[in-house]
C-alpha positions as CSV (number, residue, x, y, z in Angstrom):
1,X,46.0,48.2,-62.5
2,X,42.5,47.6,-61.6
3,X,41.7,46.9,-57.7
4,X,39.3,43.4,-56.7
5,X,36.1,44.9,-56.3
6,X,36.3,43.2,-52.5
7,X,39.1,44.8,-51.6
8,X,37.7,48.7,-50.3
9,X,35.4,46.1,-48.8
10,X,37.9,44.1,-47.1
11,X,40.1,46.9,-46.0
12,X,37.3,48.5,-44.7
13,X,36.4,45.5,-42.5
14,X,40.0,45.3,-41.4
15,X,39.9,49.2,-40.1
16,X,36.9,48.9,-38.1
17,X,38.2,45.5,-36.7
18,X,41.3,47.0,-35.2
19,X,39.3,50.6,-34.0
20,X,37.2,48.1,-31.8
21,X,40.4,45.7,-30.6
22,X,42.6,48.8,-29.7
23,X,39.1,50.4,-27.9
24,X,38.8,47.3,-25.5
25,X,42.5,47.5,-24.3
26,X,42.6,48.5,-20.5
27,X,43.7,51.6,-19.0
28,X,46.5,51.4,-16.9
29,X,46.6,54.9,-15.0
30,X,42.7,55.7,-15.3
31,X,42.0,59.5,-16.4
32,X,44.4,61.2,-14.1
33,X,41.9,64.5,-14.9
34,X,39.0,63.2,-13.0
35,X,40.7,61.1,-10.3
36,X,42.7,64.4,-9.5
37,X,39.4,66.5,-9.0
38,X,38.1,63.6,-7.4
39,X,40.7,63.6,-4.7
40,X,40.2,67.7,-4.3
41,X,36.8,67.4,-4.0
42,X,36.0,69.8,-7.3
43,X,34.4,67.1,-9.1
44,X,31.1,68.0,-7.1
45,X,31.4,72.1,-8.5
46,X,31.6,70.1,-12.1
47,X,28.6,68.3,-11.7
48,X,26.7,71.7,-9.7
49,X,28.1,73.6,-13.2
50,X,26.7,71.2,-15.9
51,X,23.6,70.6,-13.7
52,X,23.3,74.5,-13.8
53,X,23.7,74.5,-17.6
54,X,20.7,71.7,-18.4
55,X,18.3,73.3,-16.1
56,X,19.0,76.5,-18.0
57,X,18.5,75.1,-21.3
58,X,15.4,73.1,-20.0
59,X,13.9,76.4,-19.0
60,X,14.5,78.5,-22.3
61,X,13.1,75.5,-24.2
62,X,9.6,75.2,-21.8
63,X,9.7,78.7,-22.3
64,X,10.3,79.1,-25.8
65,X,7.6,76.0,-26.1
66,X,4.9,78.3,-24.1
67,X,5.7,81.4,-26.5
68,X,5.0,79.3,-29.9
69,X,2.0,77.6,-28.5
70,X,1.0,81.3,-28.2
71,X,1.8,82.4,-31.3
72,X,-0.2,79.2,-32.8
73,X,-3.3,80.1,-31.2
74,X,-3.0,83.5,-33.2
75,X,-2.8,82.1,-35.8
76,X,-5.6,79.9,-35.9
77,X,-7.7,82.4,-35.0
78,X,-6.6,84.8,-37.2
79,X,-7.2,82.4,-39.9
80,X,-10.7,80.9,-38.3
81,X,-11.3,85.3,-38.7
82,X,-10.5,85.6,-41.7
83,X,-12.1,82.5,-43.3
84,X,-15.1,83.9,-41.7
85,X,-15.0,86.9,-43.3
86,X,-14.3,85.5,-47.0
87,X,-17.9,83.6,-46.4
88,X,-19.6,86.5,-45.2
């Protein structure tokens, strides 16, 4: 038995449909996880934590940048050297 040749179409439309009506449903007790560290006043070392863990990362990768920009500008000239040499 052969399928319609619209049909993994049409079920396909179907499962995306109800993914988006059962995401707009409301929720009725909030995230109980944030509103409790909320309420302790930990949600602040949170955000001091993952603030912490960006500004590393933004670091290594200026750093890193800095290094190959370096390591480039060897290159090139170790190239612009050589070249020079072949013509010679």
């Amino acid at each position: 038995m052969r399928l319609p040749s619209r049909l993994p179409y049409l079920l396909a439309t179907l499962l995306l449909l109800s993914q988006t009506l059962m995401a707009q449903q409301p929720v009725s007790d909030g995230i109980e996880m944030a509103d409790r560290l909320r309420a302790d006043g930990k949600i602040w070392v949170v955000v001091a934590v993952i603030a912490a863990v960006f500004t590393g990362i933004i670091v290594y990768l200026i750093r890193l940048d800095v290094q190959i920009g370096k390591l480039e500008k060897e290159v090139k000239q170790q190239k612009s050297s050589e070249q020079g040499v072949k013509l010679s």
